[in-house]
LOLUMNU-830450 format. One record per residue: residue number from 1; residue in three letters; x, y, z of N, C-alpha, C in turn. Coordinates in steps of 0.02 Angstrom, whole numbers, plus 50000, padded with zeros to 5 digits. Atoms other than C-alpha are relative to their C-alpha. Layout:
N
NUM,Ala,X,Y,Z,X,Y,Z,X,Y,Z
...
END
This chain:
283
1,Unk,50042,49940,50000,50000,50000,50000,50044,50063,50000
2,Unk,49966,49928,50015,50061,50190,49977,49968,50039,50069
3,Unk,50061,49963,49931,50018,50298,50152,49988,50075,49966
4,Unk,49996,49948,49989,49952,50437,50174,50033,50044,49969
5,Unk,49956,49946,50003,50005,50613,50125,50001,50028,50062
6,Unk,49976,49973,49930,50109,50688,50257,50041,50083,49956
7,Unk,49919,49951,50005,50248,50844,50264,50046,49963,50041
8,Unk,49919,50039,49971,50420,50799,50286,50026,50037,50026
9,Unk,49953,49943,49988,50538,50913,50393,50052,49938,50027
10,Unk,49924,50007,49969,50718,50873,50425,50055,50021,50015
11,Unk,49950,49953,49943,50800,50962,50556,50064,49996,50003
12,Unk,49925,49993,49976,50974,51001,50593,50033,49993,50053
13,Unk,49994,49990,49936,50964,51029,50763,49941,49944,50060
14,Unk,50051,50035,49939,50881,50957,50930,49918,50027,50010
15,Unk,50058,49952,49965,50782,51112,50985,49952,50014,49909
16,Unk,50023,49995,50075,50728,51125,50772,49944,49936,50006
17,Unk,50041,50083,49976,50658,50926,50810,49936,50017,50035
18,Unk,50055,49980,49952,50556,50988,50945,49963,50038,49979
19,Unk,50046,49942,50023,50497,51145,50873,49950,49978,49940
20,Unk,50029,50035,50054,50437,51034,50719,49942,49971,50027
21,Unk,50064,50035,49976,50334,50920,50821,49967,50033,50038
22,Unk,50047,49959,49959,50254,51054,50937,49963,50021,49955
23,Unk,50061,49959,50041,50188,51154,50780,49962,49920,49960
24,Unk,50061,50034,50022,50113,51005,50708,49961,49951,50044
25,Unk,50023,50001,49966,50037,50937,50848,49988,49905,50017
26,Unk,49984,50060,49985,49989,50755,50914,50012,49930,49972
27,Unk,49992,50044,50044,49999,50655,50755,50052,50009,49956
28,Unk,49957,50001,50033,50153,50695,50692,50055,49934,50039
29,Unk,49959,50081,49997,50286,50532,50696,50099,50035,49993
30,Unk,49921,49986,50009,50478,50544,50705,50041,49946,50000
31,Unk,49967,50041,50038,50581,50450,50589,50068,49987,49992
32,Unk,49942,50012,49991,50743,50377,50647,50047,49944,49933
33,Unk,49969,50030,50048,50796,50230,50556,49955,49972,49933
34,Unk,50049,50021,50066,50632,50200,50470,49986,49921,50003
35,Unk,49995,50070,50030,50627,50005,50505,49931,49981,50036
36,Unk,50096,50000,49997,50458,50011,50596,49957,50051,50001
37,Unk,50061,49962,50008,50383,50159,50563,49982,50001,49936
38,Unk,50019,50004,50049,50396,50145,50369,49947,49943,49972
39,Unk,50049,50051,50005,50282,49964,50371,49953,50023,50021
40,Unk,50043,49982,49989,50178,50048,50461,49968,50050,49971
41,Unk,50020,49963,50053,50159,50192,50358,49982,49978,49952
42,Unk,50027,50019,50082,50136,50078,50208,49925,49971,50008
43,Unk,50103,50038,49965,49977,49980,50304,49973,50043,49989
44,Unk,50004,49953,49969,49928,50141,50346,49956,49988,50050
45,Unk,50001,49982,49912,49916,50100,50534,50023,50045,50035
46,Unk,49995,49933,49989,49973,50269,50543,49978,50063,49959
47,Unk,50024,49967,50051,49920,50422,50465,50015,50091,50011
48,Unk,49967,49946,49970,50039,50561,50521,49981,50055,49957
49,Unk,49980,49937,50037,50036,50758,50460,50036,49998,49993
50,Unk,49930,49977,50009,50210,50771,50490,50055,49948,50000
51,Unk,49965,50065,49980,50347,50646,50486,50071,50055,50011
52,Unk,49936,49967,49991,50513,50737,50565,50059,49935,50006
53,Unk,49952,50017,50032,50664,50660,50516,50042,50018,50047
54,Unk,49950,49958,49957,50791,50667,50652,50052,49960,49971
55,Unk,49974,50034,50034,50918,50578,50530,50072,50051,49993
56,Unk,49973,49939,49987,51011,50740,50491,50027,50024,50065
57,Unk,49989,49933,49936,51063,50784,50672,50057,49969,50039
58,Unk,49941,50030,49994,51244,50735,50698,50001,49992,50066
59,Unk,49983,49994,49929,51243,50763,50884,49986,49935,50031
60,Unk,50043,50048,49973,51130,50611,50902,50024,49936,49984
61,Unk,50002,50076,50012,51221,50473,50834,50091,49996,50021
62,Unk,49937,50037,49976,51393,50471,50960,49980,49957,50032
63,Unk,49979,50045,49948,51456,50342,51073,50031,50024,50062
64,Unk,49977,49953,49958,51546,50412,51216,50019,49980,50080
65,Unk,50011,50025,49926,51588,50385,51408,49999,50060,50009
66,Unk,50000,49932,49971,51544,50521,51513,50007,49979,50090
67,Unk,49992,50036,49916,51600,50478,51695,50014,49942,50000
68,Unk,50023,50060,49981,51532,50323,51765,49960,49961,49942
69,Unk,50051,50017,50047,51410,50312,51609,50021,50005,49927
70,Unk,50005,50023,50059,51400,50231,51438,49958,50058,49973
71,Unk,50068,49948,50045,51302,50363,51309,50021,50005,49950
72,Unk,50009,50040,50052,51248,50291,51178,49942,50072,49950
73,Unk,50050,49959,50022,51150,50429,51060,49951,49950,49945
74,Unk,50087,50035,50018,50956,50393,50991,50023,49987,49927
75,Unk,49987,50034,50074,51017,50373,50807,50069,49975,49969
76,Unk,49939,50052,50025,51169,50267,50829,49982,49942,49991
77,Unk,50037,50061,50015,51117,50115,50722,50031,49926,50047
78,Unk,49979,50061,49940,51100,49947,50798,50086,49944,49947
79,Unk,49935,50013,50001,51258,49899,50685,50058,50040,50023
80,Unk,49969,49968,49970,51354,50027,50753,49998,49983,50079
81,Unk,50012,50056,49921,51308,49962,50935,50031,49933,50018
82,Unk,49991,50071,49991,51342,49801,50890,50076,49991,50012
83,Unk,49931,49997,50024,51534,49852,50812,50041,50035,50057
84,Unk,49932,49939,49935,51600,49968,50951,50034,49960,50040
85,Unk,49964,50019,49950,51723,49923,51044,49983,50025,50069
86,Unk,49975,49972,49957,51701,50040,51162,49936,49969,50034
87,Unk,50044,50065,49968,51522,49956,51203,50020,49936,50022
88,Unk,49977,50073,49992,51602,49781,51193,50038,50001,50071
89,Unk,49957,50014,49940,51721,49835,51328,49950,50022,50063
90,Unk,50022,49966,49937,51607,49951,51441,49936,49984,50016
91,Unk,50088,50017,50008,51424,49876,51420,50015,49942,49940
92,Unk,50015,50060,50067,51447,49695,51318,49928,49978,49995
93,Unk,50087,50025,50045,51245,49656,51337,49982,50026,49954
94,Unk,50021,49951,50033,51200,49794,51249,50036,49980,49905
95,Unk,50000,50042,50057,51310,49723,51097,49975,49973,49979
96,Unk,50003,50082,50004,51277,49554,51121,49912,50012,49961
97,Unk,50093,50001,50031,51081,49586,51101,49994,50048,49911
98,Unk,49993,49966,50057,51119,49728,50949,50029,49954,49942
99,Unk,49954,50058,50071,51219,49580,50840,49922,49946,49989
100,Unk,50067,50045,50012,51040,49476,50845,49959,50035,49963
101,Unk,50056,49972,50042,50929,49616,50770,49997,49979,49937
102,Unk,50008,50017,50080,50843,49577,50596,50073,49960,49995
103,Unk,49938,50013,50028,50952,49560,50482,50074,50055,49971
104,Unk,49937,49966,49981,51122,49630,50419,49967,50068,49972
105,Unk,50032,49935,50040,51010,49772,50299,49936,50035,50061
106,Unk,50036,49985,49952,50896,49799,50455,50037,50051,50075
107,Unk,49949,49960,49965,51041,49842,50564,50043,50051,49997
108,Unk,49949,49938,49998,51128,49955,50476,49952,50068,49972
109,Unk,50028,49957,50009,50985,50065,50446,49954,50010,50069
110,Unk,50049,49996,49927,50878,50025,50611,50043,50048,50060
111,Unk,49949,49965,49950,50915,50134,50764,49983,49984,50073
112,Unk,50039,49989,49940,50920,50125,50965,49975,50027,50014
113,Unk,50053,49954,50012,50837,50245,50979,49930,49988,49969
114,Unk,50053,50032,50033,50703,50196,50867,49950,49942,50037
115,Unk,50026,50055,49946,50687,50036,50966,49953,50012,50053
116,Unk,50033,49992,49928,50653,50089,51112,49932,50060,50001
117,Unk,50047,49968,49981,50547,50223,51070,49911,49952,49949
118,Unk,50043,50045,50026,50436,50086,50948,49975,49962,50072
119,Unk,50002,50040,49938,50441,49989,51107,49943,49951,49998
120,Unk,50025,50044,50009,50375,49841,51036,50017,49939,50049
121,Unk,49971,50047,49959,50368,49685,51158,50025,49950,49987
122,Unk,49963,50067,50042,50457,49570,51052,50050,50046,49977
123,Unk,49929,49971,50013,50601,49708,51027,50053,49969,50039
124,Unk,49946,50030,49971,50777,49638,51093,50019,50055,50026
125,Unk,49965,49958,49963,50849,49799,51137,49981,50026,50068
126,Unk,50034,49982,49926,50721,49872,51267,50008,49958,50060
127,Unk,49994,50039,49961,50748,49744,51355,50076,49976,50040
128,Unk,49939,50004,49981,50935,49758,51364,50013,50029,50040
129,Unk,50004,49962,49958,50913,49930,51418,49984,50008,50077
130,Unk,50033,50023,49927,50800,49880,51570,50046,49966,50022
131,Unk,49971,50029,49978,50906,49761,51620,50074,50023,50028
132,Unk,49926,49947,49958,51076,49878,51645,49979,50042,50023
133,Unk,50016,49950,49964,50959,49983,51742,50024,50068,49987
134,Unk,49987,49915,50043,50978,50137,51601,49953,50040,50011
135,Unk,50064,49939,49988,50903,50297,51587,50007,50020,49920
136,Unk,49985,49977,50078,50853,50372,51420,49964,50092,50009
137,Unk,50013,49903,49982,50851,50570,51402,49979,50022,49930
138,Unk,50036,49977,50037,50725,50647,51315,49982,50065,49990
139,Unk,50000,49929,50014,50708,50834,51253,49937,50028,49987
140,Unk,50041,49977,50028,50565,50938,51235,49989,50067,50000
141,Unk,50014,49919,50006,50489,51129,51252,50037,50028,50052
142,Unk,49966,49957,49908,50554,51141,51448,50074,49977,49996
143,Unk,49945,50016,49992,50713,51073,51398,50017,49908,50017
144,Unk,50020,50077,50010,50764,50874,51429,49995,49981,50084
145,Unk,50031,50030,49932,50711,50757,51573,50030,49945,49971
146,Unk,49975,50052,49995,50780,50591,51611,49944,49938,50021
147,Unk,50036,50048,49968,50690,50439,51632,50040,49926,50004
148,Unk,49980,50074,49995,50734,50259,51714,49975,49965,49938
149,Unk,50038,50056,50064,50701,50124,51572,49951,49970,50036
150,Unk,50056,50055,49969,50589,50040,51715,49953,50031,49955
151,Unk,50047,49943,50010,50490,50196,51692,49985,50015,49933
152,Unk,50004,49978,50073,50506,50229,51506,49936,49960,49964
153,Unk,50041,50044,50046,50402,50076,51435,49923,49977,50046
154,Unk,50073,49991,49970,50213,50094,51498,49957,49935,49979
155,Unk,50054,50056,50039,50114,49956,51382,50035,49984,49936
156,Unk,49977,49997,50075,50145,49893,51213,49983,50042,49968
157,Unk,50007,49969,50048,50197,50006,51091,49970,50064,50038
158,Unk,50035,49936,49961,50165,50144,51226,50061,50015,50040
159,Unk,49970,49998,49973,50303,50246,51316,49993,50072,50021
160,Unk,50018,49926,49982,50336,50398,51417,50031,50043,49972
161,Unk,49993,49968,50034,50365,50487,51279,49941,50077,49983
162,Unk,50062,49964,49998,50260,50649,51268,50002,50012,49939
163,Unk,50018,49989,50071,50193,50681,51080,50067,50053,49990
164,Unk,49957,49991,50019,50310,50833,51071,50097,49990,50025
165,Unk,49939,50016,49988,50466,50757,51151,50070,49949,49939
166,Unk,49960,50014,50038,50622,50691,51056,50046,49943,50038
167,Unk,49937,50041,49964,50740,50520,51113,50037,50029,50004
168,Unk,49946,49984,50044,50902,50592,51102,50053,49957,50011
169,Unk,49941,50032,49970,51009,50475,51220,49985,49934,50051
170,Unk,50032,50068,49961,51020,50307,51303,50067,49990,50051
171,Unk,49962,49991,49968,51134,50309,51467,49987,49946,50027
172,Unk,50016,50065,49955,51179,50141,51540,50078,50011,50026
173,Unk,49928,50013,49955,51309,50114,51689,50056,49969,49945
174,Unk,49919,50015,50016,51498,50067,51655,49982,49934,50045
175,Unk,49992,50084,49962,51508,49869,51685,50059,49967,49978
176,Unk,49930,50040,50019,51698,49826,51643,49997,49955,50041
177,Unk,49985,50043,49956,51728,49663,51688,49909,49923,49985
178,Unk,50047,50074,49995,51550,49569,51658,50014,49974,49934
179,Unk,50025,50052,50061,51504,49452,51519,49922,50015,49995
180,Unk,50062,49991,50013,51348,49449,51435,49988,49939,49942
181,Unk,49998,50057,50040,51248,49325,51326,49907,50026,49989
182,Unk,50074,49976,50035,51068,49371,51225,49993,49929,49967
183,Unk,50034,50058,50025,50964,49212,51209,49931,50004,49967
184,Unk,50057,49982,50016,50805,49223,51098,49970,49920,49941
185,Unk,50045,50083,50047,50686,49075,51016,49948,50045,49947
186,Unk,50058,49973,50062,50607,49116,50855,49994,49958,49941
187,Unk,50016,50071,50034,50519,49027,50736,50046,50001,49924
188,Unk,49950,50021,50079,50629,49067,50570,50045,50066,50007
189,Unk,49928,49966,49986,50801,49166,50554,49956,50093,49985
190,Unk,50015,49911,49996,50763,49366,50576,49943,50017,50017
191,Unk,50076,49979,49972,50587,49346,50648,50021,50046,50076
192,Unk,50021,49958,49939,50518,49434,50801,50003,49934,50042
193,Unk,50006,50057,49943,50548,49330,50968,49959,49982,50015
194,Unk,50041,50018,49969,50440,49231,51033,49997,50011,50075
195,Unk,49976,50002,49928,50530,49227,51193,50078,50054,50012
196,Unk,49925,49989,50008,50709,49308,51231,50038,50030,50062
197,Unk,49962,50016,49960,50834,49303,51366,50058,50056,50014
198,Unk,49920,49959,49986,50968,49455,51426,50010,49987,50046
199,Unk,49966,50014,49907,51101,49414,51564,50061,50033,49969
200,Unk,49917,49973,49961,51241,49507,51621,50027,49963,50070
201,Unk,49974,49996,49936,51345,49439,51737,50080,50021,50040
202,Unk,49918,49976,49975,51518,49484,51854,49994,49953,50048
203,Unk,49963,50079,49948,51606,49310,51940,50053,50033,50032
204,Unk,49970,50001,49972,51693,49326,52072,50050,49946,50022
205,Unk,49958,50062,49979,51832,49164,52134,49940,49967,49967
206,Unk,50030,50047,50024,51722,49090,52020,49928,49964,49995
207,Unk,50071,49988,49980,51542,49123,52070,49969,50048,49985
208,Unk,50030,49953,50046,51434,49233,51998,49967,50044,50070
209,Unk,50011,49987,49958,51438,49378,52097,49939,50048,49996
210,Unk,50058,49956,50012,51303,49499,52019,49969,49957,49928
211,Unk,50003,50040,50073,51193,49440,51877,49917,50090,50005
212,Unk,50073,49963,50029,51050,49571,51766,49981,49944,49950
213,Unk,50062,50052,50052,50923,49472,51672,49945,50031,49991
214,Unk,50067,49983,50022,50785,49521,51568,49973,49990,49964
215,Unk,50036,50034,50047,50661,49459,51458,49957,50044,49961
216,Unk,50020,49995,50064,50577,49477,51293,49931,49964,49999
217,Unk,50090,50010,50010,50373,49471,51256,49980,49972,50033
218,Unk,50034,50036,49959,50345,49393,51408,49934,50045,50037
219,Unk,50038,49952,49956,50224,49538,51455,49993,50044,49937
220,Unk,49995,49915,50057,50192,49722,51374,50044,50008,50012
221,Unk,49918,49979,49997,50346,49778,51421,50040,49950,50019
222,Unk,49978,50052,49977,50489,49715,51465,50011,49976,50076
223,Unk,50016,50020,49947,50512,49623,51606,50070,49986,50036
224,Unk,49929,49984,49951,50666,49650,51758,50006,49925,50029
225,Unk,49990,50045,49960,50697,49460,51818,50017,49998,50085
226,Unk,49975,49959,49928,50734,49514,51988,50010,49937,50057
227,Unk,49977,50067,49952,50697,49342,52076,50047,49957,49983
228,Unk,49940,50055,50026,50823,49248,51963,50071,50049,50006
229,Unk,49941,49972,49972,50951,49378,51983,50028,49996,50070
230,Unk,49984,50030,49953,50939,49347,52161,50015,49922,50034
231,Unk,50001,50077,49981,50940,49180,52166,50061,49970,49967
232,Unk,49942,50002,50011,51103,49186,52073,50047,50023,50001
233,Unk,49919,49980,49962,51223,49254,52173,50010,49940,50031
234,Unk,49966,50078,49968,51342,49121,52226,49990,49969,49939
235,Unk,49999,50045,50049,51301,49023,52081,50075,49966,49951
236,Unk,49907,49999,50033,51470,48925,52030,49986,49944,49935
237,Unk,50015,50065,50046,51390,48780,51899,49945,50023,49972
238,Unk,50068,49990,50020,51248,48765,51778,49942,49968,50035
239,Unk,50075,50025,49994,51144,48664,51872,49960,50044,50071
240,Unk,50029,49934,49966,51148,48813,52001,49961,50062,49987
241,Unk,50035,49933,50065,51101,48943,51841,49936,49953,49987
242,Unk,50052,50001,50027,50967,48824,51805,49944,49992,50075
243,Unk,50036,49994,49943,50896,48803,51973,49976,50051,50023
244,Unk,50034,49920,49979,50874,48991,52010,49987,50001,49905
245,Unk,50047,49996,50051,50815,49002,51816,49918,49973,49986
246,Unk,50093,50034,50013,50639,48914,51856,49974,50047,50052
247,Unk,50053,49944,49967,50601,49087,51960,49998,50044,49921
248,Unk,49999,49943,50037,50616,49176,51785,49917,50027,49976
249,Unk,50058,49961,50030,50439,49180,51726,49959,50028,50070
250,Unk,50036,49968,49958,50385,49245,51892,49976,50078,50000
251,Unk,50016,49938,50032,50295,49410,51879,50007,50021,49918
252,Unk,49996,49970,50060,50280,49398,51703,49928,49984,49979
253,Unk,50084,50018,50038,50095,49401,51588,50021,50001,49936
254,Unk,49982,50024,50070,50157,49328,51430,49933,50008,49961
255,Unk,50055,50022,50068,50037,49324,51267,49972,49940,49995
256,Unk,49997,50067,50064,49952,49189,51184,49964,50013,49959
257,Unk,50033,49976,50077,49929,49189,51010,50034,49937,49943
258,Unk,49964,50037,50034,49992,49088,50865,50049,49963,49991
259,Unk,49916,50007,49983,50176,49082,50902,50006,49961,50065
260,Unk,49997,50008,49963,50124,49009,51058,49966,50018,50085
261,Unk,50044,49996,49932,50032,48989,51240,50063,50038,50040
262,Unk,49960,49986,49973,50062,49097,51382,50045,49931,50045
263,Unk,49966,50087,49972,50117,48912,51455,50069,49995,49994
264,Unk,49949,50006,50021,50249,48896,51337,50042,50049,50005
265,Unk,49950,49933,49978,50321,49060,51346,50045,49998,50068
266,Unk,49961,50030,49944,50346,49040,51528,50048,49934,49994
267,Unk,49929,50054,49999,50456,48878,51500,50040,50027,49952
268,Unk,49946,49980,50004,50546,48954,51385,50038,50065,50021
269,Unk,49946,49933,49966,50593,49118,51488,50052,49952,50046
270,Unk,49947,50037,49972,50662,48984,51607,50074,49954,49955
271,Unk,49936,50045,50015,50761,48895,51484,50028,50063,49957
272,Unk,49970,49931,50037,50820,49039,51379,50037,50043,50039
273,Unk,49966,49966,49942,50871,49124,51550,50069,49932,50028
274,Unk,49937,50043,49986,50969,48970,51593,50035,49990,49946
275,Unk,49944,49991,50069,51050,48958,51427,50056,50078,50005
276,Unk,49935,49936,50000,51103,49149,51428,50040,50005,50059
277,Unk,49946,49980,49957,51174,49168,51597,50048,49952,50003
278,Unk,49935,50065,50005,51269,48979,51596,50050,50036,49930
279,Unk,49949,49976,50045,51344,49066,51426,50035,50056,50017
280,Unk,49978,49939,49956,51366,49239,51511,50073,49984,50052
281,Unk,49975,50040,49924,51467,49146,51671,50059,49980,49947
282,Unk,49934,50031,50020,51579,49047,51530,49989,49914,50025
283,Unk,50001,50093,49986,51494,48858,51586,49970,49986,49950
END
């Protein structure tokens, strides 16, 4: 299908971004990498006035340490994420999960940014984010505000994004030293997860002394494992990672639909969670 007629603006600037989407008001859309808002534009399950283009706006697509913190900008693509070193060394989940998206023509045009603000519950990244307990900073008329990732993702495909606000940045702690491992079950190569699995962890003499875990479409958003992270400290073997992995679907409200019962979902957050952190750990 062909959508809609819209106007196009494509800004230079941040405060230009903003000023775009304030004058056209609550149906205007903003177009990062284009890899789910253009399908949707073609359905037309959208039917924007304005589509702003923050593509153009150099500021938005470094990498960077600033302190203690990783910052990652809203239109650095998820191959660029995937390739950094400087991710790999200071935040490896955040890779690890960015090398799984689509495919290789999906990644080098898709953005984090994008992701997270699509905040689909079968996205891989949102879920990374949550899980290194990030914040993502968002710009608008009063200037920008910060929000936790708990806080960011409200429902499917719903976030605390206000109509005229702008992503610009995704800030996750400095974790030198862990491992990480992105586990996801899907039914054919570059689909949407059914299920999917982030762990970070940092071993100590050989025991896993912190672990993050977080899951993929087990809910509307994503979902913080919180009882399997606790239940794996100390953990020095897999059959310790899989023993605290049968708290993973706790607090979660999975789907069912085609792809699968919420039933099944739950067994595989447990085994998908014991797969990534036993790979995370190095057993």
């Amino acid at each position: 299908m062909i959508p809609v007629a819209f106007d196009y603006v494509r800004p230079t600037s941040v405060a230009e971004a903003v000023a775009a989407l304030r004058a056209a008001g609550e149906d205007a859309k903003v177009l990062a990498g284009g890899q789910s808002l253009m399908p949707v534009l073609r359905l037309r399950l959208a039917a924007p006035s304005t589509v702003v283009d923050i593509g153009g706006i150099p500021a938005l697509r470094s990498i960077r340490l600033e302190g203690d913190e990783l910052v990652i900008g809203a239109t650095a693509t998820h191959a660029e994420v995937a390739g950094s070193s400087l991710i790999a060394s200071e935040s490896p989940l955040l890779g690890a999960v960015a090398r799984t998206v689509g495919d290789r023509q999906v990644r080098h045009r898709g953005t984090l940014g994008g992701s997270l603000a699509h905040a689909d519950p079968a996205g891989d990244l949102p879920a990374a984010v949550v899980a290194l307990d990030g914040t993502i900073v968002v710009a608008g008329p009063n200037g920008q505000r910060s929000i936790p990732a708990r806080e960011f993702f409200l429902d499917a495909f719903t976030t605390a994004l206000a109509p005229d606000e702008v992503l610009v940045e995704v800030r996750v702690p400095r974790m030198p030293g862990w491992t990480a491992r992105y586990e996801k079950f899907h039914r054919t190569a570059q689909a949407w997860a059914i299920v999917g699995a982030a762990a970070s962890v940092r071993r100590e003499n050989g025991a896993i002394a912190e672990a993050r875990v977080a899951l993929v479409n087990a809910g509307p958003t994503p979902v913080r494992a919180s009882a399997v992270e606790a239940a794996l400290v100390g953990a020095a073997d897999r059959g310790a990672v899989r023993a605290a992995a049968v708290h993973a679907a706790e607090g979660t409200s999975p789907p069912s639909d085609l792809s699968g019962s919420a039933e099944y979902r739950r067994h595989l957050a447990s085994v998908l969670t014991a797969r990534a952190v036993a790979a995370a750990a190095g057993w």
